[in-house]
Residue, then its C-alpha position, 0 to 999 in steps of 0.5 A: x520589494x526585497x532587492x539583492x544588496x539588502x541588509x536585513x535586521x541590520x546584519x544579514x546583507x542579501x546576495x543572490x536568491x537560491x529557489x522561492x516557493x508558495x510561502x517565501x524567498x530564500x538568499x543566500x545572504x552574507x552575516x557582516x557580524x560574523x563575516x560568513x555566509x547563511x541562507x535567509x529565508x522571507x516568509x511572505x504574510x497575506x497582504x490583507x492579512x489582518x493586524x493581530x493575525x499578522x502579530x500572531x504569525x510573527x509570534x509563531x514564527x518566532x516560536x518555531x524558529x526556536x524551537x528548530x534551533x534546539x536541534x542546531x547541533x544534530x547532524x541531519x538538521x540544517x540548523x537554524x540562527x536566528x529569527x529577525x523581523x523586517x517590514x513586519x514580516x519574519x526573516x530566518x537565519x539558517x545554515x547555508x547547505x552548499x548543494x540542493x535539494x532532494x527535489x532538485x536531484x529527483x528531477x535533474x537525474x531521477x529517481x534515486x538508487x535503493x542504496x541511496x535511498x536508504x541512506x536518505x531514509x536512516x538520515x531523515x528518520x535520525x532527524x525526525x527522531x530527535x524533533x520528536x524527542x525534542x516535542x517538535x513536530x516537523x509537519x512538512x517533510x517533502x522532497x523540497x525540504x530535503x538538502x543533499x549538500x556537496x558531500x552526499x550529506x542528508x539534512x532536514x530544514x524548515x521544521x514547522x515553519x512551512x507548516x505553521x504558516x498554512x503551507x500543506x494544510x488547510x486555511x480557515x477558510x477550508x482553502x487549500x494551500x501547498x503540497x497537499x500531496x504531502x501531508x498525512x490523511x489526518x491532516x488532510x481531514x482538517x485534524x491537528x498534526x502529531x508525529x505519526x504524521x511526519x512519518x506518513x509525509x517521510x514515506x510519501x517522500x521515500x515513495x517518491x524518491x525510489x519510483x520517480x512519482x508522487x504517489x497522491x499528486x492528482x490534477x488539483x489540490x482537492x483531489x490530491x487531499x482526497x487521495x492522500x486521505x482514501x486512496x492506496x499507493x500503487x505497490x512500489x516496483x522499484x523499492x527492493x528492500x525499501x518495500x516493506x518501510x514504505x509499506x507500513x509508513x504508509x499507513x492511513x492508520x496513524x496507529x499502525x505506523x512503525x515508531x522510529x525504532x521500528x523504523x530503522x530496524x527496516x532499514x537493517x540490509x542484514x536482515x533478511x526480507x522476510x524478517x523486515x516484513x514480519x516487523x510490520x503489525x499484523x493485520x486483522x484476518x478477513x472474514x470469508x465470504x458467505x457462502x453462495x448457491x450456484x446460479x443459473x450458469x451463463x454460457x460463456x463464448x470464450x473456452x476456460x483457460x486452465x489454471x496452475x499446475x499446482x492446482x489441477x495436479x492436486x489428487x481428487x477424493x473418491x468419496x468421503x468414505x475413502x478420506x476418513x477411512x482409518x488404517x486397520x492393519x498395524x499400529x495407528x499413526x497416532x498411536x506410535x508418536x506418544x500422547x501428545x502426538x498421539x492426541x494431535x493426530x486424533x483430532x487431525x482425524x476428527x476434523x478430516x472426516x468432518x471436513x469430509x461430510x461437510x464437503x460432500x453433504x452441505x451444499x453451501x460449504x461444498x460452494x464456498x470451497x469450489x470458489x478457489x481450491x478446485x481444479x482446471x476444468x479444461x482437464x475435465x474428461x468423460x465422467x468427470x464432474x463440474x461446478x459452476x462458481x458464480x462471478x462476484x464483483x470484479x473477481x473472475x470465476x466459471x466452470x470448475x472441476x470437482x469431485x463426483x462427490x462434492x456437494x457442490x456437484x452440479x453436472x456431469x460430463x457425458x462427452x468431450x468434443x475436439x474442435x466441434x460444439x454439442x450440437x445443444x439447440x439454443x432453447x436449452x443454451x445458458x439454463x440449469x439443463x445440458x449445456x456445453x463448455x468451451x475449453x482448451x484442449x492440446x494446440x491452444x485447440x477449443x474443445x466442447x465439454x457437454x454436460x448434463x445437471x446430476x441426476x437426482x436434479x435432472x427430472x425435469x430433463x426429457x433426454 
């Protein structure tokens, strides 16, 4: 068992531990060569762990030590000495950081400024950047890994060693072992790390570092692989300008991740907000919905709250006739501004008027336009028309306002009542026959529109 006063390959004498975790110890120990303090870290092998599986560790870690070593000059990287081994298990020599981690800071004094959390951002990123040059992937960016030395200095430590020896990741036995909320979804589905990688596990320790929380730790390991590898972070409230670069590092994508370039152009506090998320790759278009008939209504007991000014404001079409109509008197506006204005209007015009037909001839065009773009029906007067919009999913739709002639047209309103119902029998409640709407009226009052189908659908109706 290691005990303090130690010496460890014959020249690192142990005295104090500084923090332990899932894989190792780390001490602060004296190098009795060189007369200077370091921080030495124990990784700890399975005590069954078998002898050529134990060599090939020892092996690896040796390899990574090295390769963590050809960064020992950068400034964002805790440097790494040497490698020793003692009772068969790997020692690494390390920079000693006099402060703690970013995991410490977090969880002493919360969460950290934009500002500040900045400046972690361009430090880490400076440091994965040259890692990744270097061909070495770190595989285990998080909080714990983070050192903020006494000066406010960032610096990246343990560059592939936690990782290699099955922290974050997946044992052969499918086994899940470390900070799974950290890894990358690639990694978390079993596949192999690349540097794309790093930058998810950077964004997830970002995410972390601005709103206080890890945005896939679920109760259980499993599960936090699981949300990591499906789940969408919750959208960050206190990111400021840090929003858009932690946005696109989270990407399950790995191709739609920045590179570092990238990267560090979103950190840039003198572009402006819309120039740094116009530096995010754009997505695909959705599709629309399919267009959809109205179904029977259903009667809803709660009035129609209305909706924005901007929409219930908008002017409403008389007819198709009254949209297409070309001015007769004058020169046309297309005319006057030269050929290629000219020709740009012209087919304005054509696709207005096609616009027009459709909307007022086609019922399925009429209905996939009602479902977002029409106005508040609790404005709707004597005269006036409605549509109902189907609910989809968990989207909230209903009674909508259109104009008289809209395809998607489907009552009218004979009748707006202050405070008292249409008297509609309940036989005839909720079917495609008359029906009343409950809506707001002025004072938060609850008025009745009631309706009836348009005419050439109302043969069945005996009123």
């Amino acid at each position: 068992m290691t005990q303090q006063g130690q010496l460890i390959g014959g020249r690192y004498r142990l005295i104090r531990p500084l923090g332990s975790g899932g894989m190792g110890q780390v001490w602060k120990a004296l190098d009795e060569t060189l007369d200077s303090d370091v921080a030495i870290k124990e990784l700890w092998l399975p005590p069954a762990t078998a002898a050529a599986e134990r060599a090939e560790r020892l092996q690896r870690a040796a390899r990574e030590a090295r390769n963590a070593a050809k960064l020992r000059d950068h400034p964002n990287v805790v440097t790494v000495h040497d490698v020793v081994v003692e009772n068969e298990a790997p020692w690494i020599v390390m920079q000693l950081v006099s402060g703690g981690t970013l995991q410490e800071r977090l969880a002493k004094k919360g969460p950290l400024s934009v500002d500040a959390a900045a400046k972690v951002s361009e430090a880490l990123l400076k440091a994965l950047d040259a890692a990744h040059r270097a061909g070495i992937v770190h595989r285990d960016v998080k909080p714990a890994n983070v050192m903020v030395d006494a000066s406010g200095g960032i610096l990246l430590t343990d560059f592939g060693i936690a990782a290699n020896q099955a922290d974050q990741g997946l044992t052969g036995t499918g086994v899940v072992i470390g900070s799974a909320p950290y890894l990358s979804p690639e990694r978390a589905r079993g596949e192999k790390g690349k540097a794309a990688g790093d930058l998810f596990s950077l964004g997830t320790t970002l995410y972390e570092a601005v709103e206080g929380v890890s945005p896939f730790h679920r109760e259980t390991a499993t599960g936090s692989l699981h949300a990591v590898a499906y789940d969408e972070a919750p959208p960050p409230k206190r990111a400021g300008r840090l929003t858009p670069l932690i946005t696109r590092l989270l990407e399950k994508d790995q191709d739609r991740r920045p590179k570092i370039s990238e990267a560090l152009a979103l950190l840039d506090p003198s572009l402006p907000a819309t120039k740094r998320e116009t530096v995010a790759t754009p997505r695909a278009p959705q599709k629309p919905k399919s267009a959809q008939k109205p179904k029977s209504p259903a009667k809803s007991t709660a009035p129609q709250k209305p909706k924005s000014a901007a929409k219930s404001a908008a002017p409403r079409p008389k007819s198709p006739a009254t949209v297409a109509k070309p001015s007769t008197s004058g020169t046309s506006a297309a005319g006057s501004s030269g050929g290629g204005s000219g020709a740009f209007m012209g087919w304005l015009f054509v696709a207005a008027v096609v616009l027009a037909i459709l909307y007022g001839e086609n019922e399925a065009f009429a209905d996939w336009v009602s479902e977002g773009l029409h106005g508040d029906v609790s404005s709707a007067q004597v005269g006036d028309c409605v549509h109902w919009v189907p609910p989809e999913g968990n989207e909230q739709r209903g009674w909508v306002q259109v104009p008289c002639w809209s395809a998607a047209t489907g009552f009218t309103v004979l009748e707006r009542r202050a405070g008292s119902n249409c008297g509609i029998p309940a036989i005839v409640r909720n079917t495609t026959a008359k029906q009343e709407i409950p809506v707001y009226g002025p004072g938060n009052r609850t008025d009745y529109l009631c309706v009836m189908p348009k005419p050439e659908n109302d043969s069945d109706d005996d009123s």
